[in-house]
Each structure stands twice: as structure tokens, then as C-alpha cells.
C-alpha positions in Angstrom: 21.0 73.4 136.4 22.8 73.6 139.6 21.1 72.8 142.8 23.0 74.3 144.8 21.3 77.3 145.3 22.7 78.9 148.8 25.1 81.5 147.0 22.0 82.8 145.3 20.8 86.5 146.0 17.1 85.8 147.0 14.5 88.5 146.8 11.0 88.2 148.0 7.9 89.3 146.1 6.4 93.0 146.9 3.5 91.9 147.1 4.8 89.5 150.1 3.7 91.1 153.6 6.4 92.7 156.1 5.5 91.1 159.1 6.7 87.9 158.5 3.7 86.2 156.4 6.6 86.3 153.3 5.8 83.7 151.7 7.8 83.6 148.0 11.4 84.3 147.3 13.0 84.1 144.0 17.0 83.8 142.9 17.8 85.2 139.2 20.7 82.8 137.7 21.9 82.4 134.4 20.6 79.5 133.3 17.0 79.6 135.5 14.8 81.5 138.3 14.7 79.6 141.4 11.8 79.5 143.6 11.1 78.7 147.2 9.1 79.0 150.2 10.4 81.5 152.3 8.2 80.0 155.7 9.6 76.2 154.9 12.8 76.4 154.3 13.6 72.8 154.5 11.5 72.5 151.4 14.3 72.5 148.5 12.9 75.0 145.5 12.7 74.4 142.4 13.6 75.9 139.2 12.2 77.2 135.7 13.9 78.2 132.5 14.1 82.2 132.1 11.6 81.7 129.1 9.3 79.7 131.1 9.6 82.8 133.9 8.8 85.5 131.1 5.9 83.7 130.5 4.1 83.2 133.9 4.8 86.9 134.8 3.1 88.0 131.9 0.4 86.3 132.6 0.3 86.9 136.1 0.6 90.8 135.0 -2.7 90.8 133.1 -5.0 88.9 135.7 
């Protein structure tokens, strides 16, 4: 996986505030979703397979 990740289209959650309590932003690549902390940006993020993804957002979905 590549970790270069600043040409990445990030896109932060909906359920993230407007007024600048955002919290989690996600990139969609080919090969993974990337993750990262929108407040700490000096934090590198980190990836998961698309599989692995599918998996915690249907679970998240049905709590």
C-alpha cells in the first residue's frame, strides 16, 4: 500500500460536527480506505483493506 496519502480526496464523516469538532476523515483508494484524524494532522493515518472496511461499516450500521 502506498503511504503516500496527500493526493487522496479526503471526506469527513456526516456524522462529524460543522464547527470544527471534525474529528474522522476517510480517503477511498484502490487497494485500501485510509483513515486519519482530522484535529492532529501530524498523526500519519493508517489504512485497512476494502474487505476489512465493508466489514466495520456493517457493523457500525446495525449498533
Amino acid at each position: 500500500m502506498s503511504s503516500d496519502t496527500a493526493q487522496f480526496a479526503w471526506f469527513k464523516s456526516s456524522y462529524s460536527g460543522g464547527e470544527g469538532d471534525d474529528c474522522v476523515e476517510i480517503a477511498i483508494a484502490e487497494e485500501a480506505v485510509h483513515i486519519r484524524d482530522s484535529k492532529d494532522l501530524t498523526r500519519p493515518p493508517f489504512a485497512v483493506g476494502r474487505e476489512g472496511w465493508q466489514r466495520f461499516v456493517r457493523f457500525a450500521s446495525e449498533c
